[in-house]
C-alpha positions as a printed NumPy array, in Angstrom:
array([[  7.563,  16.416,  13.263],
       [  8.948,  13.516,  14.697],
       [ 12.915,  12.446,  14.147],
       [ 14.477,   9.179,  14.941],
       [ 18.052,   8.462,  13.943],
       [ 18.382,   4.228,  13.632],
       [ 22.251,   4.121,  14.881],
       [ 22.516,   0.803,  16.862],
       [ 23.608,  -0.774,  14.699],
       [ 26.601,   1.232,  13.575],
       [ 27.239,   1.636,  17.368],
       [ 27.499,  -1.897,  17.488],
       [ 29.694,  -2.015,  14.126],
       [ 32.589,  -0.116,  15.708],
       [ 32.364,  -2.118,  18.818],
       [ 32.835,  -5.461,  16.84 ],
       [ 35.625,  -3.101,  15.092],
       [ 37.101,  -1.927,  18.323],
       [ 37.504,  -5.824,  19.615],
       [ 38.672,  -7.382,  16.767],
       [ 41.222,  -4.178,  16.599],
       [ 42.226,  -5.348,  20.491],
       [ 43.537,  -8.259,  19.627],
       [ 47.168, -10.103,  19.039],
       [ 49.622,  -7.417,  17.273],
       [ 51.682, -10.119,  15.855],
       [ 52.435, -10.345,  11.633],
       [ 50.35 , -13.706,  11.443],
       [ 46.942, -11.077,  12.343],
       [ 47.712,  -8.833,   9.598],
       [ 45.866, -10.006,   6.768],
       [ 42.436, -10.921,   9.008],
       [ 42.953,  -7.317,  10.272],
       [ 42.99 ,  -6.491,   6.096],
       [ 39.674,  -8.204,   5.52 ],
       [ 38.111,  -6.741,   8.937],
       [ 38.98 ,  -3.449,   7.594],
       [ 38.144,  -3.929,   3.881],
       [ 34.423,  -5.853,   5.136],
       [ 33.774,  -2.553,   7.289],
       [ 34.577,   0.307,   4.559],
       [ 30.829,   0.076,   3.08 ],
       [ 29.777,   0.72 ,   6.76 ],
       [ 32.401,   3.789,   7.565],
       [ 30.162,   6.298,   6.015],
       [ 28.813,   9.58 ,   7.369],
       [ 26.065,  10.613,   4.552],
       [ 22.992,  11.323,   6.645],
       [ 19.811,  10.304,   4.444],
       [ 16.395,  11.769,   5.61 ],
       [ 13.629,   9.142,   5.276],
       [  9.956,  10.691,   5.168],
       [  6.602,   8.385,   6.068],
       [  3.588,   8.275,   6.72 ],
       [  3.589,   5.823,   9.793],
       [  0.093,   5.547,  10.105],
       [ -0.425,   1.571,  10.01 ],
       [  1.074,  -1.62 ,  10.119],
       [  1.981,  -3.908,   7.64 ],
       [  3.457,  -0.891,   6.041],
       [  4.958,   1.459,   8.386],
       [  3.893,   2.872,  11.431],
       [  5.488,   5.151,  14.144],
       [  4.378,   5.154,  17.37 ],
       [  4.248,   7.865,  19.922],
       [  7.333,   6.999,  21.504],
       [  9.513,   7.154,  18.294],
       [  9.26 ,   3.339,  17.727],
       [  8.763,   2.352,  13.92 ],
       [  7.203,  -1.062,  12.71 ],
       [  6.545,  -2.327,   9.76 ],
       [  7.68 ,  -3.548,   6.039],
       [  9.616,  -0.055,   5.539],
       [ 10.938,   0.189,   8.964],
       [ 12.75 ,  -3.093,   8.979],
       [ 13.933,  -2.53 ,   5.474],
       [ 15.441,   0.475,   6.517],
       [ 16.859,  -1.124,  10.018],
       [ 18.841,  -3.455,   6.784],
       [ 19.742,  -0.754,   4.379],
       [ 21.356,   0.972,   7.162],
       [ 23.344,  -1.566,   8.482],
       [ 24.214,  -2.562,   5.182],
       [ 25.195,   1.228,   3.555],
       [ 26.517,   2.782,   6.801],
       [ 24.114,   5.877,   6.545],
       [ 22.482,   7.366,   9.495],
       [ 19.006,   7.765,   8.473],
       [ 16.895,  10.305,  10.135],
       [ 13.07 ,   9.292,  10.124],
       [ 10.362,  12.221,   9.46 ],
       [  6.905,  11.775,   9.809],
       [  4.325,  13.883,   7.24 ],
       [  0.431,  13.196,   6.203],
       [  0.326,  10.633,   3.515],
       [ -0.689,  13.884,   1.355],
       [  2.287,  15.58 ,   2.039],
       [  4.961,  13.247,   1.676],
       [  5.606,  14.334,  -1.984],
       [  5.863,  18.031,  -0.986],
       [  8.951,  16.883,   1.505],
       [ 10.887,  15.545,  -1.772],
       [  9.659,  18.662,  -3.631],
       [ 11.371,  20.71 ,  -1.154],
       [ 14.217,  18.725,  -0.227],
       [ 13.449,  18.718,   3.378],
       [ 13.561,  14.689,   2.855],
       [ 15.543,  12.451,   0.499],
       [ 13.418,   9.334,   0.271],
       [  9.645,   8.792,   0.726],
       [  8.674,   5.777,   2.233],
       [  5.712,   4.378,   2.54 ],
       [  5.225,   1.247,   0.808],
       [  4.313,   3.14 ,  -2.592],
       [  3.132,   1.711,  -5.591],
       [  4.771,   2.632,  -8.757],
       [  2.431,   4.784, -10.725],
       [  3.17 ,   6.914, -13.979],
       [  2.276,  10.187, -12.224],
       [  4.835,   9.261,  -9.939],
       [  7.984,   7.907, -11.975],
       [  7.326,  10.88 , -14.089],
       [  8.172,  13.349, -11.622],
       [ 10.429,  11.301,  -8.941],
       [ 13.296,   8.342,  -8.953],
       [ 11.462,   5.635,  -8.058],
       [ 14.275,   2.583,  -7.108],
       [ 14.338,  -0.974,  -8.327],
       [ 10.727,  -2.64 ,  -6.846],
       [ 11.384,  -4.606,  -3.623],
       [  7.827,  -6.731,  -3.79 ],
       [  4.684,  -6.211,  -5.6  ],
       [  0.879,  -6.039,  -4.963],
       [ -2.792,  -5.306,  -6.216],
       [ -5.094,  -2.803,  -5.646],
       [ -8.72 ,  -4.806,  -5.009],
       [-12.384,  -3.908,  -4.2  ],
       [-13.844,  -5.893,  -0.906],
       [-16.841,  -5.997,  -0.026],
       [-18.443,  -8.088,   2.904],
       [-18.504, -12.036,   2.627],
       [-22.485, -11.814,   2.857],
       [-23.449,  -8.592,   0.784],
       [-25.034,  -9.117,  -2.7  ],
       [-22.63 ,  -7.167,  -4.575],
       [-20.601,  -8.985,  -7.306],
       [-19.073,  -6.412,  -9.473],
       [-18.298,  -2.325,  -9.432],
       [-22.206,  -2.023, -11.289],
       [-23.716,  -3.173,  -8.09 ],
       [-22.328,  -0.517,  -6.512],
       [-24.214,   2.249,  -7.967],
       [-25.643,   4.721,  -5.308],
       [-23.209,   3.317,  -2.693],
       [-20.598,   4.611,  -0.26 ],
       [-16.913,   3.237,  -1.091],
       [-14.102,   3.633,   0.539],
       [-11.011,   3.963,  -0.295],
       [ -6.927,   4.884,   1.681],
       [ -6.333,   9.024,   0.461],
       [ -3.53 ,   8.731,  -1.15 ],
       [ -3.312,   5.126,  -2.219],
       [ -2.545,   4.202,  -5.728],
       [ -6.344,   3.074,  -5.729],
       [ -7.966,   6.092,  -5.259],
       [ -7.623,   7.617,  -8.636],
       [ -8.82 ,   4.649, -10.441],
       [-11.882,   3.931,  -7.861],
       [-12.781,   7.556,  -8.154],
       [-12.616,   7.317, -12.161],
       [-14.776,   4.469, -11.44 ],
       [-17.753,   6.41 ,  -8.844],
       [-18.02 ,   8.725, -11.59 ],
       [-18.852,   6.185, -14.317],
       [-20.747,   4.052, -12.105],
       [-22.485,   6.129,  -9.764],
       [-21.336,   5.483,  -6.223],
       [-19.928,   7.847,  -3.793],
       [-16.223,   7.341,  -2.379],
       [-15.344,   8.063,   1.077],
       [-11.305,   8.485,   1.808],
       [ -9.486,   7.458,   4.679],
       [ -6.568,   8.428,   6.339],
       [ -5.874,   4.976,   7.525],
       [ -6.375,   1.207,   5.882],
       [ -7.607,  -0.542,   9.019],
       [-10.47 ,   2.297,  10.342],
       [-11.857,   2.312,   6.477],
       [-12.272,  -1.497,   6.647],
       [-13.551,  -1.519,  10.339],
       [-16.4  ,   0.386,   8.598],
       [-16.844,  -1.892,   6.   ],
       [-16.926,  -5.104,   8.601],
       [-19.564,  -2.657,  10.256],
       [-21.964,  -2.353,   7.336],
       [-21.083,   1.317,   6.974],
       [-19.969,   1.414,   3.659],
       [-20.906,  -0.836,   1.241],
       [-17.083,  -1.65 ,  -0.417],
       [-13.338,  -0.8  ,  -0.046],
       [-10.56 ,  -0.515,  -2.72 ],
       [ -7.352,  -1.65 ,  -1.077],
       [ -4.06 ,  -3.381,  -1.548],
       [ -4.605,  -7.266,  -1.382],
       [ -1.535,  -7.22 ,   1.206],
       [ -3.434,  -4.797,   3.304],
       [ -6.688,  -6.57 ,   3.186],
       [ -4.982,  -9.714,   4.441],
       [ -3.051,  -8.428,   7.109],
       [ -6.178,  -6.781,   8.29 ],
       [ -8.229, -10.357,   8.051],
       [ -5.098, -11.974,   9.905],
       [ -5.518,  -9.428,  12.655],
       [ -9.616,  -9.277,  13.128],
       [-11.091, -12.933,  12.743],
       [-14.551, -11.83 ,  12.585],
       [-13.566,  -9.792,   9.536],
       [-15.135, -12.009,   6.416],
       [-14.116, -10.303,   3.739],
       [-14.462, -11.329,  -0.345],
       [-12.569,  -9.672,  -3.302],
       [-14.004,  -8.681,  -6.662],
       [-12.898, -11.407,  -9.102],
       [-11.153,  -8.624, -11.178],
       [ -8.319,  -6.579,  -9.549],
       [ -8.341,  -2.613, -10.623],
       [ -4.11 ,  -3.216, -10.912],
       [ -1.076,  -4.971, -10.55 ],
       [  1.544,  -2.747,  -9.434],
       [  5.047,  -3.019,  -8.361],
       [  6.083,  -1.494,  -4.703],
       [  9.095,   0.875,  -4.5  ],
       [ 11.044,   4.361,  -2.819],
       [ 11.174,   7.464,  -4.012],
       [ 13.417,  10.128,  -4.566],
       [ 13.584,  13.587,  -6.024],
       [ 14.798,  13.866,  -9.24 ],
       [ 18.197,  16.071,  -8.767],
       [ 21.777,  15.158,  -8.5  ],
       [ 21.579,  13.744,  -5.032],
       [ 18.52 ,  11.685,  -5.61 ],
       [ 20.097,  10.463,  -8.716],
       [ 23.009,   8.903,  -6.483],
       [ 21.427,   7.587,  -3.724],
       [ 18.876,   5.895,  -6.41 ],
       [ 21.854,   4.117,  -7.197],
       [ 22.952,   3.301,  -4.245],
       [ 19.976,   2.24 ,  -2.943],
       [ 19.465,  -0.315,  -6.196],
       [ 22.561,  -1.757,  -4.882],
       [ 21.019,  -2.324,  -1.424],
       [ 17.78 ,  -3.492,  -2.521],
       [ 19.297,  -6.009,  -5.084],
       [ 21.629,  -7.334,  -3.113],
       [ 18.321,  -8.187,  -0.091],
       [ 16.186,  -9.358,  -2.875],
       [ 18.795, -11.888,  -4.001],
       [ 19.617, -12.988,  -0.433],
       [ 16.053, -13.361,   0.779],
       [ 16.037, -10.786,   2.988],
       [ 13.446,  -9.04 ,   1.651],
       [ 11.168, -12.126,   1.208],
       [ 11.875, -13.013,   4.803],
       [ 10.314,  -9.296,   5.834],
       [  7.082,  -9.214,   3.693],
       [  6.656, -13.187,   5.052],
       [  6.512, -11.965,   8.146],
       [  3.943,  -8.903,   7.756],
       [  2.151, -10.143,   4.667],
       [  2.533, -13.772,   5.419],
       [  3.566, -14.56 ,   2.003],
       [  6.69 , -13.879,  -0.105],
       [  5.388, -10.957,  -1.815],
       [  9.006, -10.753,  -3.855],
       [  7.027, -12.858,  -6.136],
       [  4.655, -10.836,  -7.504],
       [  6.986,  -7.989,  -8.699],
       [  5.915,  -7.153, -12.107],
       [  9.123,  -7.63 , -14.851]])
């Protein structure tokens, strides 16, 4: 299991403190030292929160060999740090097993981009959305299918663990088409651009980042989407979960309304995916 602790930038919160602190002692300084000090109390905090993820793939999150995490969830948690003042501690699990790290408190937050799904809300906190999405099908720009009844007898894949999968697996049994699951986005689409599986039920966001990043990828969606879903963390639901839900409202409200958040998915989604959160 793999551990990173983001501190930088609380490091380089007590050396602005330290500065500002070396400065003129005279009576005139008093009330700027007042506002330094009140500015830095929601960053003097020592609660350690243990972040758990999948890190298998960019635009979500993704965690390199060398500790390094990218991604939608890593620079929103680069933010919430620096904004709350927790040291977060990043764990790494199997997408499957990210949910048995709340169950067991070994983690406080799951992160991974997750939609929000009934079977999930109705077992863990899931915080205030910070952008929304749509599962899809895609299938190549040249094949013949058209809609899910084309795809009887087929192979179609689909991300394990995605909120997808149990709808396009309610689906292969209704339609008659086989689904093949993937541990990550990008190798399950490779195999679609490669003819070896006739479709793939994915996020929209995914599906574009993927097109942005392969231009020989020509890719067309079903007309109909299988769901419009908001994206959001998780958290176990127990006394400790229940407050740093709250807290982490706070946070997320406060980057949604100052474009912060827009500003991240821009960048890895190329679009302001704040828009599409469902109300």
């Amino acid at each position: 299991m793999k551990k990173r602790v983001l501190a930088a930038l609380l490091v380089s919160a007590m050396v602005v403190a330290t500065v500002v602190g070396c400065g003129s002692k005279s009576s005139s300084d008093d009330s700027s030292k007042k506002e330094t000090t009140e500015a830095s109390d929601k960053k003097d905090s020592d609660e350690t929160v243990t972040v758990v993820t999948a890190g298998t793939g960019e635009p979500y999150s993704l965690l390199a060999d060398d500790g390094t995490w990218t991604g939608i969830d890593a620079e929103m948690w680069d933010e919430i740090e620096k904004r709350t003042g927790w040291k977060v501690e990043l764990k790494q699990a199997a997408f499957d097993a990210l949910w048995g790290e709340l169950d067991t408190e070994r983690a406080d937050v799951a992160a991974n981009c997750f939609a929000v799904k009934a079977e999930r809300t109705d077992k863990y906190n899931a915080t205030i959305p910070y952008y929304g999405d749509a599962q899809c099908i895609i299938v190549n720009d040249d094949s013949s299918y058209k809609t899910v009844d084309n795809l009887k007898g087929q192979v179609v894949g689909c991300t394990n663990g995605q909120a997808a999968q149990t709808i396009i697996e309610d689906l292969a049994k209704e339609k008659g088409f086989e689904v093949k699951l993937y541990e990550d986005s990008a190798v399950g689409m490779n195999d679609l651009k490669l003819g070896r599986i006739a479709a793939y039920a994915n996020t929209t966001t995914n599906v574009n980042a993927f097109t942005h990043n392969n231009e020989d990828a020509n890719f067309r969606f079903f007309d109909e989407n299988l769901m419009a879903n908001n994206v959001a963390y998780f958290l176990p639901k127990t006394e400790r979960g229940d407050k740093l839900t709250e807290e982490l409202n706070d946070v997320i409200q406060e980057m949604l309304d100052d474009g912060t958040v827009a500003k991240i998915t821009e960048k890895w989604m190329y679009s302001d995916m704040t828009k599409l959160i469902q109300k």
